[in-house]
N, C-alpha and C positions, 0 to 999 in steps of 0.2 A: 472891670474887664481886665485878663492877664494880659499880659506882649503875649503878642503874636509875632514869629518873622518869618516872612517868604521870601527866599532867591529870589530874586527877578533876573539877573545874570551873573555870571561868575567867570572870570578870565584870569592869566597868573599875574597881572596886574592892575585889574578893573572888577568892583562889586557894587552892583545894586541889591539893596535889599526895601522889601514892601514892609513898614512898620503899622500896626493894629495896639494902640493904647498905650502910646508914649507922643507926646508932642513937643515943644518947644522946648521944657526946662532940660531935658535927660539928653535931646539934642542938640542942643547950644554947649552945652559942657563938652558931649563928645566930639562933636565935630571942632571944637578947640583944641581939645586933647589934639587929637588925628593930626591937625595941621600946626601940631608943634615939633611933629616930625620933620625936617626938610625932605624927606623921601616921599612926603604922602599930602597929598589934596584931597581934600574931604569935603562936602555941601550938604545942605538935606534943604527937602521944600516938602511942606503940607500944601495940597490942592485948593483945599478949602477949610476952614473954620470948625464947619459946623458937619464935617466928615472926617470921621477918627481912625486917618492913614497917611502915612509918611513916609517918603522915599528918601533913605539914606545910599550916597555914594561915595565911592571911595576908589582912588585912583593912586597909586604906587609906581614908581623911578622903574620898578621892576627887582629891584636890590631884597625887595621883602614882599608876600603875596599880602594880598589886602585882609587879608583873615587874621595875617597874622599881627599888620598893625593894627587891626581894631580891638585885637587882644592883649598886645602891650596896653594902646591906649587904653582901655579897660581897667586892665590893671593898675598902671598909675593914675590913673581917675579913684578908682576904690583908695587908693592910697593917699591922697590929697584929702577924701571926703572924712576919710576915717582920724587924721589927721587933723581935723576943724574938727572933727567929735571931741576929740579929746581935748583941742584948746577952749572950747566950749563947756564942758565938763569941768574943766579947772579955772573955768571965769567964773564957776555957778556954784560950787560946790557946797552952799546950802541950801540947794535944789532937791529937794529928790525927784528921780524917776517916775 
């Protein structure tokens, strides 16, 4: 199954979003990212287990709209991950692909 993401609300410094096929691991990293910001508090909770939907939230000082910190955070998330690639890559290097 791809991500899915629904609004659930949008305010200039409060987002809920409904998540469809991302759980724990994609969220635990983001919502760390989000709250390395001081501007921004960030949570997510799954209902249940054994139902594949998660509500990510994200609340902002107001200094920055929550869209926009979930897209820094993003961003240096991709950049930490891409980063372990490559020191990964160079612990293995008579690996192949």
């Amino acid at each position: 199954m791809s991500l899915q993401v629904e609004v659930v609300s949008y305010a200039k410094d409060r987002l809920e979003v409904r998540l469809r096929g991302e759980g724990h691991t994609i969220l635990n990293m983001l919502v760390d990212e989000l709250n390395s910001d001081p501007r921004v508090t960030a949570a997510y909770r799954i209902e249940h287990p054994l139902v594949d939907v998660a509500y990510l939230f994200i609340a902002t000082d107001g200094s920055k709209t929550p869209l926009d910190a979930l897209t820094e955070a993003a961003v240096r998330l991709h950049e930490k991950i891409e980063a372990l690639k490559k020191q990964l890559e160079a612990g293995f290097p008579h690996l192949e692909r």
